[in-house]
ZABA-273083 format. One line per 5 residues: number of its first residue (from 0); for each residue y, x, z of C-alpha. Coordinates in steps of 0.05 Angstrom, whole numbers, plus 5000, padded with zeros to 4 digits. Example, Ala and Ser with C-alpha at 12.3 -4.5 7.8 and 13.67 -1.06 7.14 Angstrom:
2
0> 4910/5246/5156 | 4979/5273/5143
This chain:
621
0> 6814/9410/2128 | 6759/9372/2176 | 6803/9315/2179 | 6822/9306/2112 | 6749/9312/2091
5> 6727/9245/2139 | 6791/9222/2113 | 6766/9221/2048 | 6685/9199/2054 | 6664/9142/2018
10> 6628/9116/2072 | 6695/9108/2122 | 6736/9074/2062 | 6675/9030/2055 | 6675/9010/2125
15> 6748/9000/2130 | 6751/8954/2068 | 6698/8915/2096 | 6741/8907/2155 | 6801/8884/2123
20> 6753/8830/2082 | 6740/8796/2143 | 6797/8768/2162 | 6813/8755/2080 | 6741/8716/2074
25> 6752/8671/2144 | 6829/8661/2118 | 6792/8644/2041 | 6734/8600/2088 | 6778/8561/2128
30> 6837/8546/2066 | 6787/8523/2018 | 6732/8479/2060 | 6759/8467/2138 | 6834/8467/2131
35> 6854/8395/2125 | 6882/8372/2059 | 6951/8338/2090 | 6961/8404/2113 | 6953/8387/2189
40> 6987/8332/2230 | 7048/8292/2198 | 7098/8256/2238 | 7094/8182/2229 | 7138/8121/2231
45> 7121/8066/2272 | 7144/7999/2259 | 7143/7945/2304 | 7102/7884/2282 | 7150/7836/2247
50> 7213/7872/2257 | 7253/7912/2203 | 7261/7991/2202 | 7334/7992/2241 | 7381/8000/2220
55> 7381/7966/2162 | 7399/8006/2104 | 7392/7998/2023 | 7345/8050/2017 | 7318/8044/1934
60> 7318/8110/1907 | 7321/8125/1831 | 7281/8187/1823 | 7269/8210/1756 | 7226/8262/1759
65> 7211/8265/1679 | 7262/8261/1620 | 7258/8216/1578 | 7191/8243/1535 | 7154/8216/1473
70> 7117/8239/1408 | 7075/8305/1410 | 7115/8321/1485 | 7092/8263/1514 | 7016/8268/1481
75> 7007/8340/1506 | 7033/8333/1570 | 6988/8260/1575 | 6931/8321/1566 | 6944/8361/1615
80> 6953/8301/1657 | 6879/8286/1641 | 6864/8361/1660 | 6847/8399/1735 | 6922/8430/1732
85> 6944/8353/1718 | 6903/8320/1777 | 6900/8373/1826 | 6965/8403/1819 | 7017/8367/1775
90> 6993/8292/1791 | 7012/8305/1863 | 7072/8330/1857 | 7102/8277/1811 | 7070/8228/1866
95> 7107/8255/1926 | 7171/8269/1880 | 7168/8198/1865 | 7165/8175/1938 | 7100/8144/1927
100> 7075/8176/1991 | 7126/8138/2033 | 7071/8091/2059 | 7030/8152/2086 | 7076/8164/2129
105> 7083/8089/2163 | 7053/8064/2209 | 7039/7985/2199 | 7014/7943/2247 | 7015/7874/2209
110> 6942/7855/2174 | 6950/7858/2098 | 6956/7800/2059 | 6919/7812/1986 | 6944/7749/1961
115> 7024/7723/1974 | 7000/7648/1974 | 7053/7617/2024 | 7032/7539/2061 | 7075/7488/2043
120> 7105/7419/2079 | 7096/7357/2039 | 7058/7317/1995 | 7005/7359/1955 | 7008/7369/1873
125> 6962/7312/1845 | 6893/7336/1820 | 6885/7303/1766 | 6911/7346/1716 | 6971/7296/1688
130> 7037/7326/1675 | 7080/7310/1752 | 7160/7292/1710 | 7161/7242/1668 | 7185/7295/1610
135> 7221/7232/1584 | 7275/7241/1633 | 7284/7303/1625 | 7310/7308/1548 | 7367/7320/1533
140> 7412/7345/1464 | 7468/7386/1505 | 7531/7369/1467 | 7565/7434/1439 | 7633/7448/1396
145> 7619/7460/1328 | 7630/7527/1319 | 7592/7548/1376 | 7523/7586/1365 | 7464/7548/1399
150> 7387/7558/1396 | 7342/7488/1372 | 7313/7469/1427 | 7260/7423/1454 | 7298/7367/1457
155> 7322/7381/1382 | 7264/7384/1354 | 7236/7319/1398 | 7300/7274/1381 | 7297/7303/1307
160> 7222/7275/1295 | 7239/7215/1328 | 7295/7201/1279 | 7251/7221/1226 | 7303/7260/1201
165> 7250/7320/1196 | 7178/7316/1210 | 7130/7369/1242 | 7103/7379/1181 | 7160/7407/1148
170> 7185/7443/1211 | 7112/7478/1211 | 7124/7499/1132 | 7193/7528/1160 | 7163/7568/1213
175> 7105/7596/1178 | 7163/7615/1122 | 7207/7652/1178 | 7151/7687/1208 | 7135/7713/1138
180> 7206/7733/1123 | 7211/7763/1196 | 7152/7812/1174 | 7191/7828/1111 | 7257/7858/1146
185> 7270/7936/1157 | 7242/7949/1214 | 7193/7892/1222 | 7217/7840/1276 | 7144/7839/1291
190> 7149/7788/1348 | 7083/7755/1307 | 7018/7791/1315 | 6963/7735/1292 | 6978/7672/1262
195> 6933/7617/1214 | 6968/7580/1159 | 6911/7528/1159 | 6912/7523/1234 | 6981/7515/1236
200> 6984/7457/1188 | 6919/7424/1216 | 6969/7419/1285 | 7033/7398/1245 | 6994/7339/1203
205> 6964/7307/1259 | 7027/7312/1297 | 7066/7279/1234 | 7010/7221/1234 | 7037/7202/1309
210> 7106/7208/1300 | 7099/7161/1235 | 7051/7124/1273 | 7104/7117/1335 | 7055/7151/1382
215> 7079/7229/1402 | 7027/7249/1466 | 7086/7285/1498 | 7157/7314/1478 | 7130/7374/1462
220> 7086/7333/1400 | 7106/7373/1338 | 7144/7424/1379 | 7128/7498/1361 | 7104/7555/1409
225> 7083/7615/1415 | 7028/7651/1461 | 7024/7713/1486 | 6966/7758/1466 | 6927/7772/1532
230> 6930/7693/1543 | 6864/7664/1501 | 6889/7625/1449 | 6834/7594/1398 | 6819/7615/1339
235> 6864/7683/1347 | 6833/7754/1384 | 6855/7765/1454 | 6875/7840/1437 | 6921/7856/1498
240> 6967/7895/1453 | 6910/7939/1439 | 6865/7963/1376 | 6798/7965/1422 | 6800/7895/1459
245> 6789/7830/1428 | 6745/7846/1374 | 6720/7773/1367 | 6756/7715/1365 | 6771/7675/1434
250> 6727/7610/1427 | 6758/7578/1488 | 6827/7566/1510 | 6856/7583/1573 | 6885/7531/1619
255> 6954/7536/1604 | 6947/7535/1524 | 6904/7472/1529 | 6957/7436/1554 | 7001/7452/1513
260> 6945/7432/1453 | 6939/7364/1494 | 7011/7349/1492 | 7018/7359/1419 | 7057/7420/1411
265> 7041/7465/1347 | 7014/7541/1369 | 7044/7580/1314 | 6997/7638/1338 | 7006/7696/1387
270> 7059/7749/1403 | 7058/7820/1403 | 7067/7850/1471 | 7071/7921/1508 | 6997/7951/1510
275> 6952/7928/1564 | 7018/7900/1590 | 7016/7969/1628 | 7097/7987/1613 | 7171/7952/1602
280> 7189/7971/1537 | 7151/7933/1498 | 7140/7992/1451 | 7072/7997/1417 | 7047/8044/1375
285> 6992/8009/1359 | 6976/8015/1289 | 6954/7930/1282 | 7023/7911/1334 | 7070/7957/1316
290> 7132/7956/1363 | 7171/7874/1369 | 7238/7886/1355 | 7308/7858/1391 | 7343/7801/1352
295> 7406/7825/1377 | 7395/7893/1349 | 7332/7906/1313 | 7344/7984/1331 | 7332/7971/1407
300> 7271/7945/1450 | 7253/7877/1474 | 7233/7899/1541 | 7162/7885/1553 | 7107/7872/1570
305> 7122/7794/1534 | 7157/7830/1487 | 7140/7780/1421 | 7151/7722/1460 | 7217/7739/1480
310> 7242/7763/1407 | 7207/7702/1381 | 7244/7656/1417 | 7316/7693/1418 | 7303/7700/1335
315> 7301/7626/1331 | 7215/7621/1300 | 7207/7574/1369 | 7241/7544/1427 | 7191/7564/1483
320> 7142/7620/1485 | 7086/7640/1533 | 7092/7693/1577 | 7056/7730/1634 | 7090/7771/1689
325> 7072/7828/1745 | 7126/7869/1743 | 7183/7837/1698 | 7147/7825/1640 | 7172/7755/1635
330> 7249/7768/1663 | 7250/7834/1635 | 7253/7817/1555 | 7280/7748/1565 | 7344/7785/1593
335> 7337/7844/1534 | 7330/7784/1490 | 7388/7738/1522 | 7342/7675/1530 | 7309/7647/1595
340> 7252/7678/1630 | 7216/7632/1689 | 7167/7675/1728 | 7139/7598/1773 | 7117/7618/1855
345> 7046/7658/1853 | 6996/7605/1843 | 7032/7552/1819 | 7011/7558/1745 | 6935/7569/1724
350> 6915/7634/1706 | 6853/7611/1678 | 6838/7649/1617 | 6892/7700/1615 | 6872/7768/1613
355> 6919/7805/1661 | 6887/7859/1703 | 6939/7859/1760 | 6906/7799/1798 | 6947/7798/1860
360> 7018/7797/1821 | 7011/7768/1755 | 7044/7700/1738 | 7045/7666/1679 | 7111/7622/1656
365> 7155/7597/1596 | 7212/7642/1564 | 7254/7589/1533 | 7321/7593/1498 | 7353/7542/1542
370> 7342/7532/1631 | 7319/7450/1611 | 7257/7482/1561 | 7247/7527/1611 | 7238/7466/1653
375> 7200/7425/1615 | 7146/7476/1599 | 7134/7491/1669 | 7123/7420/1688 | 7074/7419/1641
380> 7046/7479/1654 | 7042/7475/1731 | 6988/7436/1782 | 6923/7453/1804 | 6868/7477/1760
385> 6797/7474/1784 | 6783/7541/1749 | 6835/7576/1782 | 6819/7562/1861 | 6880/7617/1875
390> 6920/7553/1856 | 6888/7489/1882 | 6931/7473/1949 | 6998/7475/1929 | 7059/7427/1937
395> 7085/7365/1892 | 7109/7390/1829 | 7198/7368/1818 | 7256/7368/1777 | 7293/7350/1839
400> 7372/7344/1821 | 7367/7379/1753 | 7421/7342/1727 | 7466/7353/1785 | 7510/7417/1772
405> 7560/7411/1834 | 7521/7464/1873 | 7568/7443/1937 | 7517/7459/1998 | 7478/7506/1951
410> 7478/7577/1992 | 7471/7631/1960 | 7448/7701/1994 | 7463/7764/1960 | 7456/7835/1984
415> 7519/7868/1961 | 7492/7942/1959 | 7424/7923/1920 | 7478/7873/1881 | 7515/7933/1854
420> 7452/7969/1839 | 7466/7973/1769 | 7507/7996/1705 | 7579/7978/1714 | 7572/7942/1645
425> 7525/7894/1679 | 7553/7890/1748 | 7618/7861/1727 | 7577/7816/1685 | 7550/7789/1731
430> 7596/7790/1785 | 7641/7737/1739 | 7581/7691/1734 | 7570/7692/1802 | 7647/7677/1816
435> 7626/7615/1762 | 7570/7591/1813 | 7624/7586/1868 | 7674/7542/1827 | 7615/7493/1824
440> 7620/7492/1895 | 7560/7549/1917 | 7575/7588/1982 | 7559/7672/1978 | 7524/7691/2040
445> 7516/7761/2052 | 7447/7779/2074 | 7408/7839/2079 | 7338/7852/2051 | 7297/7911/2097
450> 7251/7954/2064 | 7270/7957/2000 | 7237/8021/1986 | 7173/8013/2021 | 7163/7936/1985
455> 7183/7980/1910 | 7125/8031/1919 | 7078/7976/1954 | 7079/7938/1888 | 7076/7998/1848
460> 7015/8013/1891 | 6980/7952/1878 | 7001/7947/1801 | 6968/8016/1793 | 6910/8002/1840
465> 6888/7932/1812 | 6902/7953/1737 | 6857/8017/1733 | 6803/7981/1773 | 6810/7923/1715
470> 6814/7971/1662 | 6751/8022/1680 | 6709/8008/1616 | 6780/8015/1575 | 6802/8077/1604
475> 6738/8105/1611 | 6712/8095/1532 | 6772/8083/1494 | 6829/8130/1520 | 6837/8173/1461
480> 6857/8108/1426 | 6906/8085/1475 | 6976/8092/1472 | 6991/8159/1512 | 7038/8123/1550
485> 6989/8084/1574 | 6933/8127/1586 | 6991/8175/1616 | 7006/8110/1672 | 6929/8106/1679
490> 6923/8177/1703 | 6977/8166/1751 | 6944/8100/1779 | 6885/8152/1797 | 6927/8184/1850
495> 6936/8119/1891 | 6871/8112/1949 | 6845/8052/1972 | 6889/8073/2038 | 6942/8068/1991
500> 6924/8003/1973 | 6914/7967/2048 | 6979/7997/2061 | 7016/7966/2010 | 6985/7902/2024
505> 7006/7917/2097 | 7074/7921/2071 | 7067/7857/2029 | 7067/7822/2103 | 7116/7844/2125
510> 7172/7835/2067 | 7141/7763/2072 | 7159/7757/2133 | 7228/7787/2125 | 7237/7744/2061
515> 7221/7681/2097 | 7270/7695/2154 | 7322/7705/2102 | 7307/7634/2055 | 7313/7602/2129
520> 7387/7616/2129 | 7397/7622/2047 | 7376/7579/1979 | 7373/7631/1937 | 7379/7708/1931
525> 7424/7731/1865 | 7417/7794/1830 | 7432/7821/1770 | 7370/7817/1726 | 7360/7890/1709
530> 7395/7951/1717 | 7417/7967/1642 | 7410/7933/1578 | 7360/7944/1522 | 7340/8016/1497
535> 7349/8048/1432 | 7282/8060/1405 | 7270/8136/1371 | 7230/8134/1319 | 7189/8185/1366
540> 7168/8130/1406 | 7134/8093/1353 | 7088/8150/1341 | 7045/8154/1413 | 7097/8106/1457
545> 7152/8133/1509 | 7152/8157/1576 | 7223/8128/1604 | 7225/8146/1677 | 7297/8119/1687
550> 7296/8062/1645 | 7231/8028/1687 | 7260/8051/1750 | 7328/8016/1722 | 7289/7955/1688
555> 7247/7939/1750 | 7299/7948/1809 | 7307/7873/1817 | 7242/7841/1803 | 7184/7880/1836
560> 7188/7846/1894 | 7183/7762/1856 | 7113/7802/1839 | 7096/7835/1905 | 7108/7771/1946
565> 7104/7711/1893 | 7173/7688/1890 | 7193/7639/1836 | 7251/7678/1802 | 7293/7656/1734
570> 7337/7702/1698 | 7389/7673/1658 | 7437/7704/1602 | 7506/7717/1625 | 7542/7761/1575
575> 7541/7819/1530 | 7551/7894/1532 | 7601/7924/1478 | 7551/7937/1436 | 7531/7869/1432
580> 7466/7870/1476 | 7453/7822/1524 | 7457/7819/1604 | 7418/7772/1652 | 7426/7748/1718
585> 7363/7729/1768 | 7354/7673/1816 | 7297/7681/1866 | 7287/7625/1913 | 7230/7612/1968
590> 7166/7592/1954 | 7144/7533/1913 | 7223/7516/1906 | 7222/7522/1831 | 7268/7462/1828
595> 7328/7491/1861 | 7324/7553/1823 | 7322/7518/1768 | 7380/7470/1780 | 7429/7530/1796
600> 7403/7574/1731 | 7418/7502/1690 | 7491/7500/1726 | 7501/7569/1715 | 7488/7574/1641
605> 7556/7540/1628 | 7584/7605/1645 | 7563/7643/1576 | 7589/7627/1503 | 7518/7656/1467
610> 7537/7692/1411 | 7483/7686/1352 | 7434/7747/1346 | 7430/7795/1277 | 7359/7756/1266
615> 7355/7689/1277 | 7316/7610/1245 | 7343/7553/1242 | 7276/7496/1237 | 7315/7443/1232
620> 7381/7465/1193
């Protein structure tokens, strides 16, 4: 009865309480403020300075950690991604689900390289501003059988004025009618975001006045084109795809539009894109954009971010369009689209004036509906600009053996298991085109590229890094009028460090390096352009944008790393799906070799009878 009474007093179940707390509060001490976040010591990779992970191994995963989401899903779950549960708990999760901790767990001895400018051999690109090809040379009507579909192009338009069987003028009165009839289809083509009548006409009369007068400044005099809307374009607002950018007019152009201007060619106005150029869909909610649609099927996406530029040209309102590219966004809808997308070596065309946040990866090049526009818009666009320095030292600009489609000598490296990466649709594709490039006399070369992996989440990590640094003021005062999509990716970006971001740039080196060594032995590296064709869009999607896991991981499998280390890469049309949606092939080659890319892409598109999209002008018909 003693016992049980001590048992029982307060002050003894007091004490022992108080007892069993300690050990709780030093466990709650230590957890909360001295344990180390990583959780304690991590085993670590080493790599050996210059050398490949061994052995080598194709090592791209596909991880979709999110279905497919959009509408009200995709805007409440963009708010909880916003919230503590979203960046303390669910944000790091999706990160190391996504393998975007792979890096951490490295070890990288090479320095980082923050910019993938390579030195060159040679003569060095004049100064002095002039177009390098004589674009003279380089026009040409390609010859086709009567009942087969073609695009106008360039050269059309150039040997049409000339003839005086049309004149700018009427050509401009033509496109200004299509673009007008474009915006009057169900759904919308929408490829068209801004564009002045007046301005338009101003462009087309004076260009008239010189053909009549026997004075064109260039081939492209009287030649429409199109600009993307991130690239300043006067008199039209540099929006970005966005409702909250660009709320005055541009007064100046950037470098690339002003040559255009100088050579004559008539800016039609500027083209929607993805918003922010922060996705590859090209799908914009946007309540001034609206969402470009895909000549081929007006229910599907473009691709993005150049979204309008690639409909535009593929729908026939111009035979070149502007585009900018970090990760696709130039090869990405020109394949969706089933024109020609050339994303030139990092550098080699200004940048001057175009409004693209990732700094370290963007590029900006022609999407063209033919490999000789392509061509001649990049001659004109390329050289050194004084107000891009990223640019100034850089090699003779060429056309070398354009012409010349017996590829015999022409090696090409391909990587069988990153080859046949992709929907079967596409893989035998593009496994017939590439049997085309050997008749012409092209030797395969199999080659392995190390690293994949680590190189995909190094350039996600600088994408992510370098866009939310360029877009603090954006995110930071105009998120509730972002797409959620966007603002979704934004969130995301916050989970990369600045560790992150040295250790991506670490990695940069060393696929350099790896690269290099395999361009020693190779001329080119072939790929199919993407991993499946263009999306259906659900009318979901228009409401907030879409959250597509697979489709970007599916989309960007073969062009992050032209981005990541600058390479010059083309994709090409090569066929069609069953449905009737088109399939592209890319050509990467090394550094400032835009030439021989070029040359094979122009061989190579004898492969593909183009059939004629559901939308498409005619200028000159």
């Amino acid at each position: 009865m003693k016992l049980q009474t001590i048992h029982n007093s307060p002050v003894i179940m007091s004490l022992l309480l108080g007892l069993a707390a300690v050990p709780a509060f030093g466990f709650t001490v230590w957890y909360f403020f001295m344990r180390r976040v990583t959780g304690g010591p991590q085993k670590i990779s080493k790599r050996e300075r210059g050398k490949p992970d061994f052995p080598i191994e194709y090592n791209i995963t596909n991880r979709v950690i999110l279905p497919r989401v959009s509408g009200r899903t995709l805007a409440f779950i963009t708010r909880i991604g916003h919230s503590f549960i979203g960046t303390a708990v669910l944000g790091p999760d999706s990160f190391r689900k996504s393998n975007y901790d792979i890096l951490r767990k490295i070890s990288i001895p090479e320095e980082p390289v923050f910019f993938p400018v390579q030195p060159f051999t040679g003569d060095a690109a004049a100064t002095d501003g002039k177009c390098p090809v004589d674009l003279d040379q380089v026009i040409k009507v390609e010859k086709t059988k009567d009942a087969e579909f073609r695009i106008d192009t360039v050269s059309d338009f150039y040997e049409a004025y000339r003839s005086g069987s049309v004149t700018p003028m009427e050509v401009a009165e033509r496109a200004i009618k299509a673009i007008q009839d474009s915006e009057e289809l169900k759904p919308r083509l929408r490829a068209v975001t801004q564009y002045d009548v007046e301005e338009i006409k101003k462009m087309a009369q004076a260009s008239t006045e010189r053909f009549q007068g026997d004075s064109p400044l260039s081939v492209f005099d009287g030649v429409p084109v199109l600009v993307k809307e991130e690239i300043q374009t006067v008199p039209y607002h540099s929006r970005i795809g966005t409702v909250y950018t660009g709320k005055v007019p541009t007064d100046k152009d950037a470098t690339i539009v002003r040559k255009l201007r100088e050579a004559g060619a008539v800016i039609l106005g500027v083209t929607n894109m993805h918003e922010q150029g922060f996705g590859v869909t090209g799908i914009n909610p946007s309540k001034i954009h609206g969402t470009a649609r895909n000549p081929y099927n007006t229910e599907h996406c473009c691709g993005g971010s150049s979204a309008g530029s690639a409909s535009a040209v593929a729908a026939g309102l111009c035979p070149v369009a502007i585009g900018s590219d970090a990760g696709g966004s130039i090869r990405i809808p020109a394949t969706q689209c089933g024109v020609v997308g050339l994303k030139p070596t990092f550098g080699r065309v200004s940048g001057s004036g175009c409004c693209g946040s990732c700094v370290s990866v963007i590029h900006q090049g022609p999407i063209a509906c033919c490999v000789r526009d392509a061509a001649l818009a990049y001659t004109l666009m390329a050289g050194p600009d004084p107000e891009y320095p990223i640019g100034l030292d850089q090699p003779a600009i060429t056309l070398t053996d354009f012409e010349n489609k017996d590829l015999t000598g022409i090696k090409v490296g391909i990587d069988w298991k990153y080859f046949r990466d992709a929907n079967i649709e596409i893989l035998g594709v593009c496994e017939k085109a590439l049997l085309y490039i050997e008749s012409l006399g092209a030797k395969v070369v199999e080659v392995q590229i190390p690293e994949l992996e680590e190189a995909r989440v190094a350039h996600v990590a600088v994408c992510a890094s370098e866009i939310r640094s360029g877009l603090t003021d954006e995110y930071n005062n105009h998120m509730d009028e972002m797409g959620k999509d966007v603002a979704n990716s934004l969130a995301a970006s916050d989970l990369f460090t600045s560790t992150d971001y040295i250790m991506a740039n670490k990695q940069r080196t060393r696929a350099m390096k790896f690269l290099g060594d395999i361009f020693d032995k190779v001329d080119c590296i072939i790929t199919p352009a993407t991993g499946k064709t263009a999306i259906k869009i659900h009318p979901r999607d228009l409401d907030c944008g879409v959250v597509d896991v697979d489709t970007m991981n599916n989309y960007m499998r073969f062009v992050f790393l032209g981005n990541l280390l600058g390479l010059p890469a083309l994709s090409v049309p090569v066929g069609y799906n069953d449905q009737g949606l088109p399939i592209g092939m890319q050509i990467q080659g090394k550094w400032w070799n835009e030439s021989v890319i070029l040359r094979i892409g122009h061989a190579a598109e004898g492969f593909l009878k183009k059939m004629k999209p559901q939308v498409h002008y005619s200028l000159l018909a």
